[in-house]
C-alpha positions as CSV (number, residue, x, y, z in Angstrom):
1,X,-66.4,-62.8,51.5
2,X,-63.8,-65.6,52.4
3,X,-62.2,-64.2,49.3
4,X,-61.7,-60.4,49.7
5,X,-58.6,-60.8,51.8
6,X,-57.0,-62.9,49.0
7,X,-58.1,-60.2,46.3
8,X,-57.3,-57.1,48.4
9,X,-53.3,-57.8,49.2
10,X,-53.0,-59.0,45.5
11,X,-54.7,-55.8,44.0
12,X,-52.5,-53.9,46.9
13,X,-49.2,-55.7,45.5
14,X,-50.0,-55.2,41.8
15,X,-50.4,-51.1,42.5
16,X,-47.0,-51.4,44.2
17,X,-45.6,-53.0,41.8
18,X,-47.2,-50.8,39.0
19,X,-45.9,-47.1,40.9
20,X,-42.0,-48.9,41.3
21,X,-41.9,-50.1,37.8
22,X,-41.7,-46.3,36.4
23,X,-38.3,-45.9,38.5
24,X,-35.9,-47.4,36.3
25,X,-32.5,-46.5,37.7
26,X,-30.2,-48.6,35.2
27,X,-31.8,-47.5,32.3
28,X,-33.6,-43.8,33.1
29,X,-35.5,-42.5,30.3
30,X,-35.6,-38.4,29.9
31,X,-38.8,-36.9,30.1
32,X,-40.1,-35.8,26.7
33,X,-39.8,-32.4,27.5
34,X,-36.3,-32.6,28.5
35,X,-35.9,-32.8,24.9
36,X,-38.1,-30.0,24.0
37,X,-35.8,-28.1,26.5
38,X,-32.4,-28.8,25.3
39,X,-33.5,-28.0,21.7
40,X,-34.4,-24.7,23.5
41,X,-31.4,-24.5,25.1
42,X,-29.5,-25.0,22.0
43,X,-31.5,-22.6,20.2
44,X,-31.0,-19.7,23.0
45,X,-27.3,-20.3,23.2
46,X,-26.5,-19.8,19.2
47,X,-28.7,-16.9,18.9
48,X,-25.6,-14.8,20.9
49,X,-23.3,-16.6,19.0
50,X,-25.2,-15.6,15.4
51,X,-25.5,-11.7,17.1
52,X,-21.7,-11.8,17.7
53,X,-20.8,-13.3,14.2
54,X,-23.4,-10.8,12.5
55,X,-21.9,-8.1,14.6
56,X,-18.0,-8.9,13.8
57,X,-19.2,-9.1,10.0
58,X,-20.3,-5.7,10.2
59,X,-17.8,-4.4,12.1
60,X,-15.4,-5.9,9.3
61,X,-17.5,-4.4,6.6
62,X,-16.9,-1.4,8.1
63,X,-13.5,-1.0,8.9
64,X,-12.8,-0.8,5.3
65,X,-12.1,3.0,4.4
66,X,-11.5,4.3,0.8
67,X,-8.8,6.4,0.1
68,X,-9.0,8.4,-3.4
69,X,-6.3,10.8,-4.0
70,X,-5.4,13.2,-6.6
71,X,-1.1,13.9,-7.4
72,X,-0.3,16.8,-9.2
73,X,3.4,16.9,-10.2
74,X,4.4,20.3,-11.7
75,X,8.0,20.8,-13.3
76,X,9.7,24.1,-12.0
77,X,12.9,23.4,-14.2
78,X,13.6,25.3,-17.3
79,X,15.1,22.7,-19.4
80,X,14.8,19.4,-17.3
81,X,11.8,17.1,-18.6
82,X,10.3,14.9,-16.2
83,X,10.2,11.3,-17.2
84,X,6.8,9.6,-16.0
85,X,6.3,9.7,-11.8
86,X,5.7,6.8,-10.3
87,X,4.0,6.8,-7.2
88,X,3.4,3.9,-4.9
89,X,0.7,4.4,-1.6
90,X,2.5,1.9,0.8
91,X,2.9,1.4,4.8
92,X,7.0,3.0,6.4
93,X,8.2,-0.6,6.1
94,X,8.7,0.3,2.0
95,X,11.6,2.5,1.2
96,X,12.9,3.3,-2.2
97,X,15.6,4.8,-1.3
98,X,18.0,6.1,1.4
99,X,20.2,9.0,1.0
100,X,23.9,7.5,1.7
101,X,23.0,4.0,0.7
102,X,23.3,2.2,-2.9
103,X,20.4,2.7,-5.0
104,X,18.2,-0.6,-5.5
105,X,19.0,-1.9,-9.7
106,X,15.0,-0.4,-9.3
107,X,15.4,2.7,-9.0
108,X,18.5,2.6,-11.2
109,X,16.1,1.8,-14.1
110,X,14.0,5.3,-13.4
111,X,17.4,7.1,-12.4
112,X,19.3,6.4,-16.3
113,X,16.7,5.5,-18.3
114,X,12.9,7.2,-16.6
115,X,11.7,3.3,-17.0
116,X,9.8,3.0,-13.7
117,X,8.2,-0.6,-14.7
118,X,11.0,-2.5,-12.7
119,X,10.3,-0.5,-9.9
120,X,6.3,-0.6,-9.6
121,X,6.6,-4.3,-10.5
122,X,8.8,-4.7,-7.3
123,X,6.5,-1.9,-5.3
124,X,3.4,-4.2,-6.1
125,X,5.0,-7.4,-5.3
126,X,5.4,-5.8,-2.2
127,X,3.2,-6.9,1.0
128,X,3.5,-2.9,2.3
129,X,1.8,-1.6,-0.8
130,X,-1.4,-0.4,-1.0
131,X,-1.6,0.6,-4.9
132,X,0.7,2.0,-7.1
133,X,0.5,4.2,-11.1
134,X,2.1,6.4,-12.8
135,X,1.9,9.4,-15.0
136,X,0.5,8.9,-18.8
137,X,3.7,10.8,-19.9
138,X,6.6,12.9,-19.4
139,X,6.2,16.2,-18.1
140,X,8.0,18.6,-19.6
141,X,9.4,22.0,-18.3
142,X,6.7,24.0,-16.5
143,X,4.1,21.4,-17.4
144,X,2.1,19.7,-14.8
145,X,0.2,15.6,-15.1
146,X,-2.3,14.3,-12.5
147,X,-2.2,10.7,-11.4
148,X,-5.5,9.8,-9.5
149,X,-5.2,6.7,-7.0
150,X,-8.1,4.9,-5.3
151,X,-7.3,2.0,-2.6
152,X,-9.1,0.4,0.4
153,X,-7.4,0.9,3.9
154,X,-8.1,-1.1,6.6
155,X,-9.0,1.4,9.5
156,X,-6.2,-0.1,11.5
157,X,-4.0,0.4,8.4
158,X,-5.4,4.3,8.3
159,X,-2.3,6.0,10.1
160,X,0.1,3.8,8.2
161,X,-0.6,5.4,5.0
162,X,2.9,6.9,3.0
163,X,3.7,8.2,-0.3
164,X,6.3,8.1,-2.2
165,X,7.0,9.4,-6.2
166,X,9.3,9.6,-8.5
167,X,10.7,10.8,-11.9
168,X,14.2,11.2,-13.5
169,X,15.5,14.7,-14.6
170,X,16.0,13.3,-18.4
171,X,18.8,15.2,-19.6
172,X,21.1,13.7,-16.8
173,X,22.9,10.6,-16.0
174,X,21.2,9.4,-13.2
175,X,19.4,11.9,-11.7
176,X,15.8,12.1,-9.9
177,X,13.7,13.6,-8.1
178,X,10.6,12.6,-6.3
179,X,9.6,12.2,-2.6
180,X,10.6,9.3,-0.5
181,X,7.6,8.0,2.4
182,X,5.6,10.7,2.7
183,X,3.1,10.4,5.3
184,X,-0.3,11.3,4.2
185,X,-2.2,9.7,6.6
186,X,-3.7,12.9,8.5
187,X,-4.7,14.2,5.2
188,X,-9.1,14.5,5.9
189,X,-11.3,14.6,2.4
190,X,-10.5,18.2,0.9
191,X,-7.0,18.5,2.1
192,X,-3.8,19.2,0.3
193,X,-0.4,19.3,1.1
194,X,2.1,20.7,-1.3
195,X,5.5,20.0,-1.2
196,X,8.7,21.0,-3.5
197,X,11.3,18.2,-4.0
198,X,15.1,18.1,-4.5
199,X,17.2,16.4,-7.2
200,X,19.2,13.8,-6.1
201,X,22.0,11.3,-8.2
202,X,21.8,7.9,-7.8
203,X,25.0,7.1,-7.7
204,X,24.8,4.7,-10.2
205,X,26.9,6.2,-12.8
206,X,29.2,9.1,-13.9
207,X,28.2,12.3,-15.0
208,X,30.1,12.9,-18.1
209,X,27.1,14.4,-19.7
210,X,28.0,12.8,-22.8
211,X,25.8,12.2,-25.7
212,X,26.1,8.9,-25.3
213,X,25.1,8.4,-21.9
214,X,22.2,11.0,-21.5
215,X,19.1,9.3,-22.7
216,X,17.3,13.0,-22.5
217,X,16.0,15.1,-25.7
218,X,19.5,16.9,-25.5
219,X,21.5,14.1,-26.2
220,X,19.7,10.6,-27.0
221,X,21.7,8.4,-25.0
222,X,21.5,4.6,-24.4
223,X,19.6,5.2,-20.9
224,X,20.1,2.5,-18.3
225,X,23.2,0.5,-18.2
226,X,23.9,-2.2,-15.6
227,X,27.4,-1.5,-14.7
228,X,28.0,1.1,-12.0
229,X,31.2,3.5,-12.5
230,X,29.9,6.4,-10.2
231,X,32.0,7.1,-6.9
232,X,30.9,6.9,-4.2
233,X,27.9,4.9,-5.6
234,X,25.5,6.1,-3.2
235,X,22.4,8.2,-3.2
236,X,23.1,11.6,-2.2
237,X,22.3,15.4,-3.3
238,X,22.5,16.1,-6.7
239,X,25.2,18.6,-7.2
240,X,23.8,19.8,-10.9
241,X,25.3,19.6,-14.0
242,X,28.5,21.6,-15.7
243,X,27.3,21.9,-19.6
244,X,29.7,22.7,-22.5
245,X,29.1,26.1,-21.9
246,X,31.0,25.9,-18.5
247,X,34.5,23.8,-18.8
248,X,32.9,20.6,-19.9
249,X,33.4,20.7,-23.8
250,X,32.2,16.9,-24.2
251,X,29.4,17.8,-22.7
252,X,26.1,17.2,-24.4
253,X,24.3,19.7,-22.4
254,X,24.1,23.5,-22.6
255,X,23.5,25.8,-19.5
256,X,19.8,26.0,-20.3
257,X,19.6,22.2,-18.9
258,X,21.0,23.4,-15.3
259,X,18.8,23.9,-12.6
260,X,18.4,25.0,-8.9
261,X,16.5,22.9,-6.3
262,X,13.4,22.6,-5.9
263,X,13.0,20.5,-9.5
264,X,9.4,20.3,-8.9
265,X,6.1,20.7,-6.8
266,X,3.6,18.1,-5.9
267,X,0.8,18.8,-4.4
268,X,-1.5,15.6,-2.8
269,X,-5.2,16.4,-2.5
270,X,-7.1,13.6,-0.7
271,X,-10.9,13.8,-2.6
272,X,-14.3,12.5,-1.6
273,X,-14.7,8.4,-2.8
Protein backbone atom coordinates (compact mmCIF):
# COMPACT_ATOMS: atom_id res chain seq x y z
CA UNK A 1 0.00 0.00 0.00
CA UNK A 2 3.06 2.31 0.86
CA UNK A 3 3.55 1.91 -2.92
CA UNK A 4 0.30 3.02 -4.65
CA UNK A 5 1.06 6.66 -4.35
CA UNK A 6 4.41 6.15 -6.23
CA UNK A 7 2.58 4.00 -8.97
CA UNK A 8 -0.52 6.19 -9.34
CA UNK A 9 1.31 9.76 -10.22
CA UNK A 10 3.72 7.73 -12.57
CA UNK A 11 0.81 5.87 -14.37
CA UNK A 12 -0.99 9.53 -14.27
CA UNK A 13 2.24 11.19 -15.93
CA UNK A 14 2.77 8.47 -18.52
CA UNK A 15 -1.12 8.98 -19.82
CA UNK A 16 -0.19 12.69 -19.95
CA UNK A 17 2.54 12.25 -21.64
CA UNK A 18 1.01 9.54 -24.07
CA UNK A 19 -2.36 12.15 -25.08
CA UNK A 20 0.46 15.31 -25.69
CA UNK A 21 2.75 13.24 -27.79
CA UNK A 22 0.07 13.01 -30.75
CA UNK A 23 0.23 16.95 -30.93
CA UNK A 24 3.14 17.53 -32.95
CA UNK A 25 3.12 21.21 -33.90
CA UNK A 26 6.61 21.31 -35.78
CA UNK A 27 6.06 18.48 -37.72
CA UNK A 28 1.96 17.92 -38.16
CA UNK A 29 1.11 14.89 -39.94
CA UNK A 30 -2.37 15.05 -42.23
CA UNK A 31 -4.85 12.70 -41.26
CA UNK A 32 -5.12 9.78 -43.81
CA UNK A 33 -8.25 10.90 -45.00
CA UNK A 34 -7.11 14.31 -45.83
CA UNK A 35 -5.54 12.51 -48.58
CA UNK A 36 -8.41 10.53 -49.53
CA UNK A 37 -10.12 14.02 -49.66
CA UNK A 38 -7.83 15.99 -51.84
CA UNK A 39 -7.76 13.12 -54.37
CA UNK A 40 -11.55 13.77 -54.19
CA UNK A 41 -11.17 17.13 -54.58
CA UNK A 42 -8.91 16.80 -57.46
CA UNK A 43 -11.11 14.39 -59.03
CA UNK A 44 -14.45 16.74 -58.63
CA UNK A 45 -12.59 19.85 -59.91
CA UNK A 46 -11.37 18.19 -63.44
CA UNK A 47 -14.61 16.59 -64.07
CA UNK A 48 -15.90 20.47 -65.08
CA UNK A 49 -12.91 21.00 -66.67
CA UNK A 50 -13.20 17.51 -68.93
CA UNK A 51 -17.27 18.70 -69.42
CA UNK A 52 -16.03 22.15 -70.73
CA UNK A 53 -13.19 20.64 -73.00
CA UNK A 54 -15.69 17.85 -74.28
CA UNK A 55 -18.26 20.54 -74.72
CA UNK A 56 -15.81 23.14 -76.72
CA UNK A 57 -14.80 19.92 -78.93
CA UNK A 58 -18.16 19.57 -79.89
CA UNK A 59 -19.00 22.81 -80.29
CA UNK A 60 -15.85 23.00 -82.71
CA UNK A 61 -17.00 19.85 -84.46
CA UNK A 62 -19.95 21.54 -85.17
CA UNK A 63 -19.26 24.86 -86.28
CA UNK A 64 -17.93 23.33 -89.39
CA UNK A 65 -20.74 23.71 -92.28
CA UNK A 66 -20.34 22.30 -95.76
CA UNK A 67 -20.89 24.32 -98.62
CA UNK A 68 -21.54 22.37 -102.08
CA UNK A 69 -22.39 24.43 -104.94
CA UNK A 70 -23.20 23.90 -108.48
CA UNK A 71 -21.99 26.99 -111.35
CA UNK A 72 -23.55 26.92 -114.55
CA UNK A 73 -22.00 29.32 -116.99
CA UNK A 74 -24.08 29.67 -120.24
CA UNK A 75 -22.59 31.67 -123.34
CA UNK A 76 -25.25 34.16 -124.79
CA UNK A 77 -22.75 35.39 -127.55
CA UNK A 78 -23.04 34.38 -131.06
CA UNK A 79 -19.56 34.10 -132.13
CA UNK A 80 -17.50 34.70 -128.72
CA UNK A 81 -16.19 31.26 -127.25
CA UNK A 82 -15.67 31.17 -123.63
CA UNK A 83 -12.30 30.16 -122.55
CA UNK A 84 -12.40 27.90 -119.26
CA UNK A 85 -14.16 29.96 -116.06
CA UNK A 86 -12.36 30.00 -113.16
CA UNK A 87 -14.10 30.41 -110.12
CA UNK A 88 -12.59 30.96 -106.73
CA UNK A 89 -15.08 30.80 -103.29
CA UNK A 90 -13.12 33.35 -101.15
CA UNK A 91 -13.93 35.97 -98.10
CA UNK A 92 -14.41 40.32 -99.57
CA UNK A 93 -10.70 40.74 -98.60
CA UNK A 94 -9.94 38.86 -102.33
CA UNK A 95 -10.50 40.94 -105.35
CA UNK A 96 -9.52 40.11 -108.83
CA UNK A 97 -10.16 43.00 -110.12
CA UNK A 98 -11.29 46.65 -109.88
CA UNK A 99 -12.88 48.54 -112.69
CA UNK A 100 -10.43 51.74 -113.12
CA UNK A 101 -7.39 50.08 -111.73
CA UNK A 102 -4.47 48.07 -113.62
CA UNK A 103 -5.26 44.55 -114.04
CA UNK A 104 -3.05 42.10 -111.86
CA UNK A 105 -0.18 40.16 -114.69
CA UNK A 106 -3.11 37.32 -113.28
CA UNK A 107 -5.80 38.16 -114.68
CA UNK A 108 -3.71 39.39 -117.72
CA UNK A 109 -2.98 35.66 -118.33
CA UNK A 110 -7.00 34.78 -118.56
CA UNK A 111 -7.62 38.30 -120.36
CA UNK A 112 -5.00 37.53 -123.71
CA UNK A 113 -4.47 34.12 -123.53
CA UNK A 114 -7.91 32.23 -121.40
CA UNK A 115 -4.87 30.64 -119.19
CA UNK A 116 -6.44 30.99 -115.71
CA UNK A 117 -3.56 28.68 -113.97
CA UNK A 118 -1.53 31.89 -112.87
CA UNK A 119 -4.53 33.14 -111.45
CA UNK A 120 -6.02 30.13 -109.37
CA UNK A 121 -2.41 29.38 -108.32
CA UNK A 122 -2.37 32.97 -106.81
CA UNK A 123 -6.29 32.63 -105.61
CA UNK A 124 -5.14 29.34 -103.63
CA UNK A 125 -2.14 30.83 -102.18
CA UNK A 126 -4.39 33.13 -100.86
CA UNK A 127 -5.35 33.02 -96.95
CA UNK A 128 -9.20 34.51 -98.10
CA UNK A 129 -9.80 31.48 -100.27
CA UNK A 130 -11.98 28.84 -99.52
CA UNK A 131 -11.55 26.58 -102.78
CA UNK A 132 -11.18 27.28 -106.18
CA UNK A 133 -11.83 25.09 -110.09
CA UNK A 134 -12.54 25.62 -113.15
CA UNK A 135 -14.43 24.55 -116.21
CA UNK A 136 -13.15 21.15 -118.05
CA UNK A 137 -13.30 23.28 -121.29
CA UNK A 138 -14.22 26.20 -123.32
CA UNK A 139 -17.57 26.95 -123.83
CA UNK A 140 -18.53 27.79 -126.90
CA UNK A 141 -21.41 30.01 -128.25
CA UNK A 142 -24.76 29.12 -126.68
CA UNK A 143 -23.13 26.24 -124.82
CA UNK A 144 -23.30 25.93 -121.16
CA UNK A 145 -20.35 23.77 -118.50
CA UNK A 146 -21.01 23.18 -114.78
CA UNK A 147 -18.23 23.44 -112.30
CA UNK A 148 -19.37 21.79 -108.90
CA UNK A 149 -17.46 23.08 -105.68
CA UNK A 150 -17.54 21.59 -102.19
CA UNK A 151 -15.62 23.44 -99.11
CA UNK A 152 -16.00 23.55 -95.28
CA UNK A 153 -16.94 27.02 -93.76
CA UNK A 154 -16.43 27.84 -90.48
CA UNK A 155 -19.97 29.07 -89.13
CA UNK A 156 -18.26 32.34 -88.22
CA UNK A 157 -16.85 32.37 -91.73
CA UNK A 158 -20.73 31.60 -93.14
CA UNK A 159 -21.67 35.32 -94.09
CA UNK A 160 -18.22 35.89 -95.52
CA UNK A 161 -18.74 33.67 -98.33
CA UNK A 162 -18.10 35.51 -102.10
CA UNK A 163 -17.76 34.34 -105.59
CA UNK A 164 -16.11 35.34 -108.16
CA UNK A 165 -15.57 33.72 -112.04
CA UNK A 166 -14.14 34.34 -114.92
CA UNK A 167 -13.45 33.56 -118.62
CA UNK A 168 -11.99 35.51 -121.70
CA UNK A 169 -14.12 36.29 -124.73
CA UNK A 170 -11.43 34.38 -127.11
CA UNK A 171 -11.70 36.15 -130.22
CA UNK A 172 -10.47 39.49 -128.53
CA UNK A 173 -7.40 41.05 -127.26
CA UNK A 174 -7.97 41.17 -123.81
CA UNK A 175 -11.30 40.87 -123.07
CA UNK A 176 -13.36 38.96 -120.17
CA UNK A 177 -16.11 38.49 -118.58
CA UNK A 178 -16.99 36.95 -115.34
CA UNK A 179 -18.33 38.21 -112.00
CA UNK A 180 -16.11 39.96 -109.46
CA UNK A 181 -17.12 39.06 -105.28
CA UNK A 182 -20.29 37.92 -105.48
CA UNK A 183 -21.87 37.34 -102.27
CA UNK A 184 -23.47 34.05 -101.89
CA UNK A 185 -23.65 33.79 -98.46
CA UNK A 186 -27.57 33.99 -97.91
CA UNK A 187 -27.98 31.40 -100.58
CA UNK A 188 -30.05 28.34 -98.17
CA UNK A 189 -29.71 24.56 -99.81
CA UNK A 190 -32.02 24.69 -103.01
CA UNK A 191 -31.43 28.29 -103.90
CA UNK A 192 -30.20 29.82 -107.06
CA UNK A 193 -29.41 33.06 -108.10
CA UNK A 194 -28.76 33.87 -111.75
CA UNK A 195 -26.95 36.62 -112.89
CA UNK A 196 -25.85 37.94 -116.56
CA UNK A 197 -22.34 39.46 -116.69
CA UNK A 198 -20.70 42.23 -118.84
CA UNK A 199 -17.56 42.16 -121.01
CA UNK A 200 -14.96 44.12 -119.76
CA UNK A 201 -11.01 44.96 -121.37
CA UNK A 202 -8.28 44.60 -119.34
CA UNK A 203 -6.50 47.15 -120.34
CA UNK A 204 -3.56 45.25 -120.93
CA UNK A 205 -3.23 45.68 -124.53
CA UNK A 206 -4.53 47.23 -127.86
CA UNK A 207 -7.31 46.06 -129.76
CA UNK A 208 -6.07 45.84 -133.26
CA UNK A 209 -7.85 42.73 -133.77
CA UNK A 210 -5.11 41.42 -135.72
CA UNK A 211 -4.35 37.92 -136.55
CA UNK A 212 -1.53 38.04 -134.79
CA UNK A 213 -2.64 39.15 -131.48
CA UNK A 214 -6.06 37.32 -131.17
CA UNK A 215 -5.35 33.93 -129.75
CA UNK A 216 -9.30 32.97 -130.65
CA UNK A 217 -10.49 30.29 -133.41
CA UNK A 218 -10.77 33.47 -135.80
CA UNK A 219 -7.42 34.32 -135.81
CA UNK A 220 -4.81 32.03 -133.88
CA UNK A 221 -2.80 34.61 -132.21
CA UNK A 222 0.16 34.34 -129.86
CA UNK A 223 -2.24 34.99 -126.67
CA UNK A 224 -0.64 36.56 -123.62
CA UNK A 225 2.21 38.88 -123.96
CA UNK A 226 3.91 40.67 -121.08
CA UNK A 227 4.22 44.10 -122.46
CA UNK A 228 1.30 46.44 -121.99
CA UNK A 229 0.56 48.98 -125.02
CA UNK A 230 -3.25 49.58 -124.10
CA UNK A 231 -4.24 53.30 -123.00
CA UNK A 232 -5.34 53.88 -120.38
CA UNK A 233 -4.23 50.53 -119.06
CA UNK A 234 -6.99 50.07 -116.86
CA UNK A 235 -9.95 47.81 -116.34
CA UNK A 236 -13.00 49.29 -117.67
CA UNK A 237 -16.16 48.44 -119.91
CA UNK A 238 -15.54 46.69 -122.91
CA UNK A 239 -16.56 48.91 -125.75
CA UNK A 240 -16.77 45.78 -128.40
CA UNK A 241 -15.00 45.09 -131.27
CA UNK A 242 -14.94 46.92 -135.01
CA UNK A 243 -14.34 43.79 -137.49
CA UNK A 244 -13.09 44.09 -141.11
CA UNK A 245 -16.47 44.27 -142.07
CA UNK A 246 -16.79 47.83 -140.35
CA UNK A 247 -13.59 50.21 -141.16
CA UNK A 248 -11.02 47.89 -139.62
CA UNK A 249 -9.61 46.10 -142.77
CA UNK A 250 -6.63 44.42 -140.70
CA UNK A 251 -8.94 43.17 -138.66
CA UNK A 252 -9.04 39.45 -138.12
CA UNK A 253 -12.57 39.45 -137.10
CA UNK A 254 -15.83 39.55 -138.99
CA UNK A 255 -19.16 41.16 -137.57
CA UNK A 256 -20.41 37.74 -136.52
CA UNK A 257 -17.62 37.94 -133.56
CA UNK A 258 -19.43 41.34 -132.17
CA UNK A 259 -21.53 41.11 -129.36
CA UNK A 260 -23.91 43.10 -127.01
CA UNK A 261 -23.78 42.86 -123.15
CA UNK A 262 -24.78 40.52 -121.28
CA UNK A 263 -21.87 37.85 -122.74
CA UNK A 264 -23.15 35.29 -120.53
CA UNK A 265 -25.51 33.93 -117.61
CA UNK A 266 -24.42 32.10 -114.49
CA UNK A 267 -26.56 30.78 -112.47
CA UNK A 268 -25.23 29.52 -108.65
CA UNK A 269 -27.35 26.80 -107.15
CA UNK A 270 -26.26 26.04 -103.49
CA UNK A 271 -27.16 21.82 -103.23
CA UNK A 272 -27.63 19.56 -100.28
CA UNK A 273 -23.82 18.11 -98.96
Amino acid sequence: MKNIPIILPALIVSLLLTACGGDDKKNPKPPVRSSSSAMSSSVMSSSPASSVSSSLSSSSMSSVMTVKLSVVVTNLTGGQPLSPTAIVIHKPTFKAFSVGMPASVELEHIAESGNSDAFLTQANANAATFISGKADAGIPPGTTATVMLETSVMDADKTQLRLTALSMLGNTNDGFTGLNSVDISKLAVGESITIDTISYDAGTEKNTESAATVPGPAAGGEGFNLMRDDSPSTVAMHSGIISKDDALPTSALTSINRWDNPVAKITITRLAP
